[in-house]
Structure formats: structure tokens, C-alpha cells
N, C-alpha and C positions, 0 to 999 in steps of 0.2 A: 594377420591383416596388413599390419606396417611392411615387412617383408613383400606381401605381393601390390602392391602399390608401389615400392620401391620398385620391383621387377617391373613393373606396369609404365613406369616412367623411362627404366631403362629404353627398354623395348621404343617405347614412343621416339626416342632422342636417336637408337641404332636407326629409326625409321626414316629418318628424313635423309635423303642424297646427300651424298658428300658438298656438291655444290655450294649450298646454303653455306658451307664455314670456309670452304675455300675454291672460293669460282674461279681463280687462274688458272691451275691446276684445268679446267676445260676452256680452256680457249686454245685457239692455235696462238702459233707465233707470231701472228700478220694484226692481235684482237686484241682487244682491252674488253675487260667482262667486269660486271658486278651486280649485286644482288639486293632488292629493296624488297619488304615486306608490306603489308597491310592487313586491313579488315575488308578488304573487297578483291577482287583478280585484277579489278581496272587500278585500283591502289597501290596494286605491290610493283605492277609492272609499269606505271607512274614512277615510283620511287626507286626503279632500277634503272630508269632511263635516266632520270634528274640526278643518281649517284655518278653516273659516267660522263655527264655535261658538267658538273662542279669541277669533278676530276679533272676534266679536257680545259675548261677555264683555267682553271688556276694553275696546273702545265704550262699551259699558252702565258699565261701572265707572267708568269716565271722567267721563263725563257725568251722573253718580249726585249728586244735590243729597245725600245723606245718606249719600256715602262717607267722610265721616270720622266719621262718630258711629252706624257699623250696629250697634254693642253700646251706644248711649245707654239708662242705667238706666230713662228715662223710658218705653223702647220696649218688647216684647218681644223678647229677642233670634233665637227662632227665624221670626223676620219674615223675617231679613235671609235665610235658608237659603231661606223659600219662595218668595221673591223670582227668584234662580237659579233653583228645579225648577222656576216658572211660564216662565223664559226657555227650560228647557232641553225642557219639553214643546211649546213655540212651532217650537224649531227642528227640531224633529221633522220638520218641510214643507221639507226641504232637500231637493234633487230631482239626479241625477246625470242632466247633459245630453248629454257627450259622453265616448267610453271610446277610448282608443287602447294598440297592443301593439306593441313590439318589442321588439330583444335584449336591451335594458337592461332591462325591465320591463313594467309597466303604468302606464299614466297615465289617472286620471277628472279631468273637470270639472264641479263640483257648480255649481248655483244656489240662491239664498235668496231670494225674491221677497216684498219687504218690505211690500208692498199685503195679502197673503194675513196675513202675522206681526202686520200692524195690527192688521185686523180680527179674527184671534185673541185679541191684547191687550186689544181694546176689549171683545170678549164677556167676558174675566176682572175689569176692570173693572164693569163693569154689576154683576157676581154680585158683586163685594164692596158695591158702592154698596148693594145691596139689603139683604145684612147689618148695612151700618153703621147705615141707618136702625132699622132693628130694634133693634142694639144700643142706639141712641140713649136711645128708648123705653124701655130697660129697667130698671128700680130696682136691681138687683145690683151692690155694689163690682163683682163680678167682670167686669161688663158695660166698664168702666170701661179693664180692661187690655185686653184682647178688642177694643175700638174702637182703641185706640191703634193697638193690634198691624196691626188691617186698614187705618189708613192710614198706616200708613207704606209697608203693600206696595202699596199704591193709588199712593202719590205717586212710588213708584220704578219702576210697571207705567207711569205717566201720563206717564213719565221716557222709556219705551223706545219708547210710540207717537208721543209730538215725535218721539224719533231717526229712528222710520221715517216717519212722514206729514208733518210740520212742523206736526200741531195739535198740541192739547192737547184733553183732556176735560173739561169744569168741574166742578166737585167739587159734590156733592148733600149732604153731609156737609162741613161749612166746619171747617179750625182753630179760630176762634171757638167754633163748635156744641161741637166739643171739648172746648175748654181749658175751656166754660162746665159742661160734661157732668162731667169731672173733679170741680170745685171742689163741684158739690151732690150729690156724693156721697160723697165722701170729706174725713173733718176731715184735716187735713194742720197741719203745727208744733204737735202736742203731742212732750210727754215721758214718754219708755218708760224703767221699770226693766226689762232681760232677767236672765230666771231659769232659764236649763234645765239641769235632771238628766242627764247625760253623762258616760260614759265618755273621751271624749277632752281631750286639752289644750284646750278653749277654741275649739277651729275653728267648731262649730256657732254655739256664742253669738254668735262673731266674724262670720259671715257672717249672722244675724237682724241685729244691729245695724247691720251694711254698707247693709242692706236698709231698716232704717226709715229713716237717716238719707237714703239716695239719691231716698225716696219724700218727701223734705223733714219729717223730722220730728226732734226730739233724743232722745240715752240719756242718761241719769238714772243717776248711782249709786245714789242714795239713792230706796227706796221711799216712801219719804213724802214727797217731793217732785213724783214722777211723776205724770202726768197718768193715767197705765195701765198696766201691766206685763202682760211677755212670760213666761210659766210653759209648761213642755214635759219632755220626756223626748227622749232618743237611745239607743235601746240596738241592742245588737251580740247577734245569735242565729244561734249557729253550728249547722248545716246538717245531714245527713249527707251523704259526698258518698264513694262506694268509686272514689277514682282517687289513688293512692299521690303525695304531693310537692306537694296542694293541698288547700286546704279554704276553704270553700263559706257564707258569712255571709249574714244576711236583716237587713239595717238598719233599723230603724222610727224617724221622726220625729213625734211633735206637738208644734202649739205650740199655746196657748190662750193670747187676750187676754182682760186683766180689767182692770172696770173697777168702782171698789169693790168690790172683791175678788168681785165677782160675773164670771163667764165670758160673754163678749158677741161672741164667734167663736171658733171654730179649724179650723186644717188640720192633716193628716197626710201621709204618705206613705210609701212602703214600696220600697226599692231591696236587689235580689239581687247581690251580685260574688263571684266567684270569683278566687284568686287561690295564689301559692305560703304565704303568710301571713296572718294579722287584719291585721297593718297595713297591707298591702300590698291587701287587699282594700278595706280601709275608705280607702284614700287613692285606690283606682281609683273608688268610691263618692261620694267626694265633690265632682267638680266637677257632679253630676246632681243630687245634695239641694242646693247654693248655686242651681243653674239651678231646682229648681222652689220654691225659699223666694223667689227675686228673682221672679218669674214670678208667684208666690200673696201675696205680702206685702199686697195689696190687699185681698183677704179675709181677711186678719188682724187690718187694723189697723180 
């Protein structure tokens, strides 16, 4: 009995395709292939798609010239996010090639066919290049953050077609163009007095001045020393909100920069949080007003 049981399993283990233990061995040369199982056919070939997206991640992050500096003040930081959703709409073209079943489950084996993911990459390429020159063009500080922001996702999309072709793209928009594009548009190393009317301890201020200083400029105690001063409001406007154990705040920022005491820009912005308390809503509020002050400081200064 132990004997054909033994046989019984062999038999079972010779039965399943080679794939399941080594799915490179079927791919071509142009494919990355791998294999997820389950307790359903929608599960296994779930789990074969999410194995070759982990894989193509962490490639990509590997090999990412600008993995250690995705949050560099210089950049925008929701670069580094669209960077991912541009990989993660790419592998969308993940193809399930082969499906097998038995006792244990189900087993798929997906392909990723990197020729196809190129020339994806390179069409997303082209559409920024065509932005950047535009931006190039444009007299707006704000034009200024906008270009950084799209080469840096340029330089990490330009990143992922080496991985899969072994070119590169050549950049129609140069660093040079850049750094030159930056400097005649924006004055950078003066000195700011920050002034803003605030309910809170100091966070607001503390994060405007994070922001000049990171955009290469200095804070000034003393007004009459300053090159320009930062003047603003923050207030807290509570809600109505009929759900017992929260309440419901609308934050409003501006800043205005002057210069001789004349107003020569400003930004605003208006964030909603809900939360069990004020402070507790204003401190869920605050990491989106630092992200859209670093983000706008450009148009400020």
C-alpha cells in the first residue's frame, strides 16, 4: 500500500509541466516569465502577474540613478509616485501563457515581454519631452518646478527602457537647458523675514522657512535686514459635521511675498480633515499644506 502511494505521488509530481519549477526555461529572449499558484484560476494568475510586477519594481528601484534622493527639495516630490503609476500602467501587458490544475491547486505562468514595455516607455517619453520643451518656453516661476518635476520622471522612465532595450533616449531638454532655465527665472540667495498670523505653535512658519531655505535662500530675523518678507494667515474653520465623536475643520493658508512692503506674489490653499478632535485634524492636515508650500515656494518667492 505504502509503495503505491509512493508511486501515486511520484506519478502526481512527473504530472505537472516543467513550467511550474522553471518558467525561464519558456520564455523567449525579449520575456521575463513567472509563476503564481492558488486556490482559484483567478488566484494563481493574480499571483503570477503580482510576482513579475514585484520583480520589475524592485529592478527599477535598483537600477534608479535617483534612488536615493526621490524626495530631493530640488524635485517635486510627487514625481517619484508618477514614476511607479507610469511602470505600473506598462505592466498592465503582462499576458498569462500557460494555466495548469491539480489537487493541490492551480498554477499560471505569466509573460512580460520587455520589447512591447519599451516602446510603451518610449511613447511616455516623447509626451513629456514635448512638455518640457513647452515648459522651457515659458516665463512662469511656476514653469520652473513643472520642468524639474517632468525630468526627473523622464530620467527614471529613460532608466527603465536601458533596463529593457539596452538604449537610452537622448534628452531634447538637457540638465544644462535646466539648471540655465532655473537661474533666469528665479532670484535665489536672498533673505526672507517670515510673518504668518497663526493659530498654531509655529509649524506653519517652520515649514515656509524649511522651504526658502531648501530653495537656496536665507531667513532674516530682523525685518529691516531682509531682502523680502513672507506675511500670511492660517486659520482653522470649524465645519458642521452631524456624526457624534468628530468634527470636521476647513484649514486655509496664504502667504504673500513683499517686497518694499509692496505684495509681488502669493499663494493659498484650502485643506478639509476630519478627525476625532482640532488637533488631531489639523496635525492629519498638515503633512498636505508642507507638501503644497515645498511644491509652490516657487511662486512665492
Amino acid at each position: 500500500m505504502a509503495l503505491a502511494l509512493l508511486a501515486l505521488a511520484v506519478s502526481d509530481a512527473s504530472a505537472k509541466p516543467p513550467w511550474i519549477n522553471t518558467p525561464g526555461e519558456f520564455c523567449g529572449d525579449n520575456e521575463i516569465c513567472a509563476v503564481g499558484s492558488g486556490n482559484t484560476p483567478a488566484r494563481a494568475k493574480a499571483d503570477a502577474r503580482a510576482a513579475i510586477k514585484k520583480w520589475f519594481k524592485s529592478e527599477i528601484k535598483s537600477s534608479s540613478r535617483f534612488a536615493e534622493s526621490a524626495h530631493d527639495d530640488q524635485f517635486s516630490s510627487s514625481a517619484s509616485a508618477e514614476i511607479w503609476e507610469g511602470a505600473k500602467g506598462i505592466l498592465e501587458g503582462v499576458e498569462i501563457k500557460e494555466s495548469f490544475e491539480d489537487a493541490g491547486g492551480y498554477y499560471s505562468l505569466a509573460g512580460f515581454d520587455k520589447t512591447v514595455a519599451a516602446a510603451s516607455i518610449k511613447l511616455k517619453v516623447d509626451q513629456l519631452d514635448d512638455k518640457m520643451k513647452v515648459l522651457l518656453g515659458d516665463d512662469t516661476k511656476k514653469s520652473v518646478r513643472m520642468l524639474e518635476g517632468y525630468y526627473k520622471v523622464r530620467e527614471e522612465l529613460n532608466g527603465q527602457y536601458h533596463f529593457l532595450s539596452g538604449f537610452s533616449i537622448p534628452e531634447v531638454v538637457t540638465y544644462d537647458q535646466m539648471f540655465n532655465n532655473r537661474s533666469s527665472k528665479i532670484v535665489k540667495g536672498l533673505s526672507y523675514q517670515v510673518d504668518i498670523d497663526s493659530f498654531d505653535d509655529g509649524q506653519i512658519a517652520a515649514i515656509v522657512k524649511e522651504a526658502l531655505t531648501s530653495a537656496g535662500n536665507k531667513v532674516s530675523i530682523d525685518a529691516g535686514s531682509s531682502d523680502r518678507s513672507i506675511t500670511g494667515s492660517f486659520k482653522g474653520i470649524k465645519q458642521h459635521l452631524n456624526v457624534e465623536g468628530f468634527v470636521k475643520y476647513t484649514f486655509v493658508l496664504t502667504l504673500n511675498c513683499l517686497e518694499n512692503k509692496k505684495v509681488i506674489s502669493s499663494i493659498t490653499t484650502t485643506e478639509i480633515s476630519t478627525s476625532r478632535s482640532p488637533q488631531h485634524a489639523f496635525e492629519s492636515a498638515l503633512p498636505r499644506l508642507k507638501e503644497y508650500v515645498r511644491e509652490n515656494i516657487y511662486d512665492l518667492m
